[in-house]
N, C-alpha and C positions, 0 to 999 in steps of 0.2 A: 860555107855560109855561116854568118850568126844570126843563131837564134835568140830571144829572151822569150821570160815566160811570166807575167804578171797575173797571178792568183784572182788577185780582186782590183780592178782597177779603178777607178775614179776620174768625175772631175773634178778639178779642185777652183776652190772659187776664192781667188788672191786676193785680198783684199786691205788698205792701209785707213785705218780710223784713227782721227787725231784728237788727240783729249780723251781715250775713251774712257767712259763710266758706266759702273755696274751697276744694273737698278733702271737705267735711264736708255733713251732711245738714239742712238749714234748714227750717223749717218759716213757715207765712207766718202776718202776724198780721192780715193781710186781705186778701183778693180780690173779684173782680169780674172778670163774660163780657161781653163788650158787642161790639159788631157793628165792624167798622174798614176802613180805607182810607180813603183821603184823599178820593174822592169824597162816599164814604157819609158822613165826617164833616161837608162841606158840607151835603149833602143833608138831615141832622139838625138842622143848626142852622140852619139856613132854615125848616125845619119848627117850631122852637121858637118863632123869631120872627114864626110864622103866615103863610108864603109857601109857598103849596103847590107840589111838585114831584113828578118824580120819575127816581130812580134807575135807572139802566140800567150791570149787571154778568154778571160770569158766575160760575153756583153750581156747584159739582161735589159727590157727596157728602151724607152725612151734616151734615156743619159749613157747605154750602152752604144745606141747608135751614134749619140753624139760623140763618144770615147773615138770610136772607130774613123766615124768623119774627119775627126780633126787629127789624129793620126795621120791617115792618110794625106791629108792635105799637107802635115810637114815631111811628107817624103817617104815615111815608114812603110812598106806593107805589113800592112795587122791581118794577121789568119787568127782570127777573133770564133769562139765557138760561142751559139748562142745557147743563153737558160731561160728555160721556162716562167719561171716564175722572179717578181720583184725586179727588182730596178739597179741598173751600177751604182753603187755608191758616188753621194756628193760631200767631198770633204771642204771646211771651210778654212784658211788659213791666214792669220791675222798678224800680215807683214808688220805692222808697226807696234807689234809687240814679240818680238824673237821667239819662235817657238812656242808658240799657241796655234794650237789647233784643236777643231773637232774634227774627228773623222768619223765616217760613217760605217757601219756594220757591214753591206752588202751584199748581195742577193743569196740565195741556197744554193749553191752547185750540184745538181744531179747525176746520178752515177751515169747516164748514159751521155752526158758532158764531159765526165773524166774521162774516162773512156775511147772519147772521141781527139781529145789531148792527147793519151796514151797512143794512138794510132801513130799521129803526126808525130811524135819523139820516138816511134820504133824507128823511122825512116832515119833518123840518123846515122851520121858512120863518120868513119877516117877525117879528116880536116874539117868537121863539122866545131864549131863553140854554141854551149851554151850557157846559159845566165839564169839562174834559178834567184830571183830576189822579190824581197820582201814576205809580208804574211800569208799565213794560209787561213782560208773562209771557215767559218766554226762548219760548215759544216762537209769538209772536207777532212781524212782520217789527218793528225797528225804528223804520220809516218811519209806523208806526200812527197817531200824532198828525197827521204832514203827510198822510197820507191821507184824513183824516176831516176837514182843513179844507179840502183842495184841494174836495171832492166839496159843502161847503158855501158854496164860494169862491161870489159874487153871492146870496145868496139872503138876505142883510141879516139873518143867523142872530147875536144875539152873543157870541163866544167868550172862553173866560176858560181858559187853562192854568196850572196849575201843576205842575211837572215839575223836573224837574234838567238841569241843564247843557244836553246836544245836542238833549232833547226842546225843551228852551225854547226855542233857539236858532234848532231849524230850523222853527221854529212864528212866527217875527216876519215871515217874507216871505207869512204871510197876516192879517196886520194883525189880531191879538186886540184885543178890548179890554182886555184885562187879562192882565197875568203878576204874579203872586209868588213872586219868588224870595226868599227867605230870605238873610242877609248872607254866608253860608258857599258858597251856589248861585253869587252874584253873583259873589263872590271866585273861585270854579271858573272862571268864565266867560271874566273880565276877566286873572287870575294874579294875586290882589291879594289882600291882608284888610285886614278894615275894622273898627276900634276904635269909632270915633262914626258919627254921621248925615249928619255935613257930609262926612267922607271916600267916602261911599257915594252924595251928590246928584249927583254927575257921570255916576257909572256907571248912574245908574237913567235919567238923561238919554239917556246913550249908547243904552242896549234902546228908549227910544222911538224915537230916531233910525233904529232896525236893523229898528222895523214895531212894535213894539207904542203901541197907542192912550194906555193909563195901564199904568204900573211902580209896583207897591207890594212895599215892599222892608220885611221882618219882619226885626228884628234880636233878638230876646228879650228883656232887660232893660236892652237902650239904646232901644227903642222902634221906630219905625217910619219909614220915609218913603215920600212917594205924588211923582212927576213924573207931575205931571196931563195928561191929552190938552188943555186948553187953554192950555199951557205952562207954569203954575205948579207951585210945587214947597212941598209939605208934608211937614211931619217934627214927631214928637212922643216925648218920652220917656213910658215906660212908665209908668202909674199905682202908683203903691204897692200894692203889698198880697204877701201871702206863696206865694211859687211852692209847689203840690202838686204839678202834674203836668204836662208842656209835651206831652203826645202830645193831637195834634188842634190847638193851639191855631194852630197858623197857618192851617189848613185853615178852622178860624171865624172867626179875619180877612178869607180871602175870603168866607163867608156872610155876616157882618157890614159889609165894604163893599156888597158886592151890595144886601143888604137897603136901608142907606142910599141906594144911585144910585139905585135902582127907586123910591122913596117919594116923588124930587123933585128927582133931576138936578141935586144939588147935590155937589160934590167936598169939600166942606168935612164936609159930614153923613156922607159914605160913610165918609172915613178917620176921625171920631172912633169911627162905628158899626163900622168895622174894627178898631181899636185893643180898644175898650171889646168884644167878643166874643173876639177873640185874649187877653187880658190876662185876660177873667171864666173862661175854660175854663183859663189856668194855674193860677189860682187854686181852682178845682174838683178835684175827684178826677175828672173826666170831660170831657164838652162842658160848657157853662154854659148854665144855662135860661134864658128871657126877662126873667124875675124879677131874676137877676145882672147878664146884660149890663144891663138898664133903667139898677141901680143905680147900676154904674160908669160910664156913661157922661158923669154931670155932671164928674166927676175926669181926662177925657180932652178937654187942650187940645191943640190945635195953632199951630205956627206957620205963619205961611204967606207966601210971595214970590210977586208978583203974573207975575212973569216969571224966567224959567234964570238963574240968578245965572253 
C-alpha cells in the first residue's frame, strides 16, 4: 500500500484576477476550492492514475472537515487525525500571477496527535511506500521527518521525501529512495543556481552520494533530471505546451515517477511518467487527470548516460 503523509494541509483557494492592482478592490474572474498540500497532491494523482492509497494528515476545524470531504470525494481515503484546537489552514493562490501566494500558518498539532500518527506509521513493513512531503507545523519538533524514518529504519518500508533544504538533508542518512528537490531547493542546499540540466547533474549526483537511493531534480521549464540508484543519469526538457498553473505540479512528478517504478522497475518509464504528470498538471488549471498525463506522455523524451558523466 502507499501511504503520504501531509503535516499541514490546506484548502487552497485558486483564484485568477485580471488587471490586478494593489491598493484597490479586485474582483476575480475565476475560482476554485480544492483540497492541498504537497502530500495530498501526491496522493491525488496516484489516485487518477488508478494506484490506490492513502492519506494520512491532521484536520482541525471546520476547513479540516472540508480537506477530508473533498478528499474523499476524489477517490482518496484520508485517515486524517483530528486537533483540538484552530482551524486547517486556507491558502490563497493567485493563478494569474505565477507564483503568488499566501499561505496560511495552520493549526497547533498536539503531542497526543503525533502520537496517534506515530501509531499508524509503526503498522508499516515489507512493500509498504511512503511520501513524507512538504512542511512541518511550527509546532511540531523539527527532527519530525528523521523521526519517522529512524522508527521505519529496517523494516524494508520505501520512502520518498520531498521537503526543503534541512528536511531533505537530514532525511539522506536514512537512505530514501527518492527525494525531489526542485532546482531552487538544490541551489539552497549546495549555495548554487542552476540555469540548465547539465549544471544541476552533478549536484543531483552528490544527494545520492550523501544517502539517497534516486535524486529527481524538477526544474520548471528547463525540465527535469533523475541520478538513478543504478548510476545513471536522466535529464529531459520540458514538453511544449502553455503554463496555467505550476501549484502541485512537482508534487505529480513524484506521483508520476512512483506510478511509472511500481508498473515495472523501469527508471527510464518512471522519469518520462514523472515528467509527463509534472508538465500535464502545469498545463491544467489544477492536478492533471489520467486522460492528460496518458496524452503527453508520447512528447516526454529522455536523454540518458548509462553511467555519472
Amino acid at each position: 500500500m502507499i501511504y503520504t503523509v501531509t503535516f499541514n494541509p490546506s484548502l487552497d483557494y485558486l483564484v485568477t484576477v485580471d488587471d490586478f492592482k494593489l491598493g484597490l478592490t479586485n474582483r476575480t474572474s475565476s475560482e476554485r476550492l480544492v483540497p492541498g498540500g504537497k502530500g495530498l497532491n501526491v496522493s491525488m494523482v496516484l489516485g487518477t492514475l488508478g494506484l490506490e492509497n492513502t492519506a494520512f494528515g491532521f484536520a482541525a476545524g471546520f476547513t479540516g472537515a472540508e480537506i477530508v470531504r473533498r478528499v474523499e470525494e476524489m477517490g482518496v481515503r484520508a485517515d486524517f487525525i483530528p486537533v483540538r484546537e484552530g482551524f486547517s489552514r486556507i491558502n490563497l493562490k493567485l493563478q494569474s500571477i505565477d507564483g503568488t501566494e499566501i499561505n496560511g500558518s495552520g493549526p497547533p498539532v498536539d503531542r497526543e496527535a503525533v502520537e496517534a500518527l506515530m501509531a499508524r506509521l509503526d503498522a508499516l513493513g515489507e512493500g509498504d511506500v511512503l511520501v513524507l512531503a512538504g512542511s512541518i507545523p511550527k509546532s511540531m519538533p523539527e527532527d519530525s521527518y528523521e523521526r519517522i524514518l529512524a522508527r521505519l529504519a529496517g523494516r524494508k518500508v520505501m520512502t520518498v521525501v520531498d521537503a526543503e533544504k534541512e528536511l531533505l538533508v537530514r532525511a539522506l542518512k536514512y537512505r530514501p529512495f527518492l527525494v525531489k528537490p526542485n532546482s531552487h531547493e538544490l541551489g539552497e542546499i549546495f549555495g548554487r543556481e542552476f540555469r540548465t540540466r547539465r549544471e544541476a547533474v552533478p549536484y543531483g549526483v552528490k544527494l545520492r552520494e550523501m544517502g539517497a537511493e534516486n535524486v529527481l531534480v524538477s526544474m520548471a521549464g528547463e525540465g527535469a533530471v533523475l541520478a538513478a540508484g543504478d548510476g545513471s543519469i536522466y535529464e529531459s526538457p520540458a514538453p511544449a505546451g502553455r503554463l496555467v498553473s505550476g501549484v502541485g505540479a512537482g508534487d505529480a512528478m513524484v506521483a508520476g515517477f512512483l506510478a511509472g517504478w511500481l508498473s515495472g522497475r523501469d527508471y527510464g518509464r518512471a522519469f518520462r511518467m514523472g515528467i509527463a504528470a509534472g508538465s500535464a498538471s502545469a498545463f491544467s488549471r489544477h492536478l492533471a487527470t489520467r486522460e492528460e498525463i496518458e496524452k503527453i506522455y508520447p512528447a516526454c523524451h529522455a536523454a540518458y548516460e548509462p553511467r555519472i558523466p
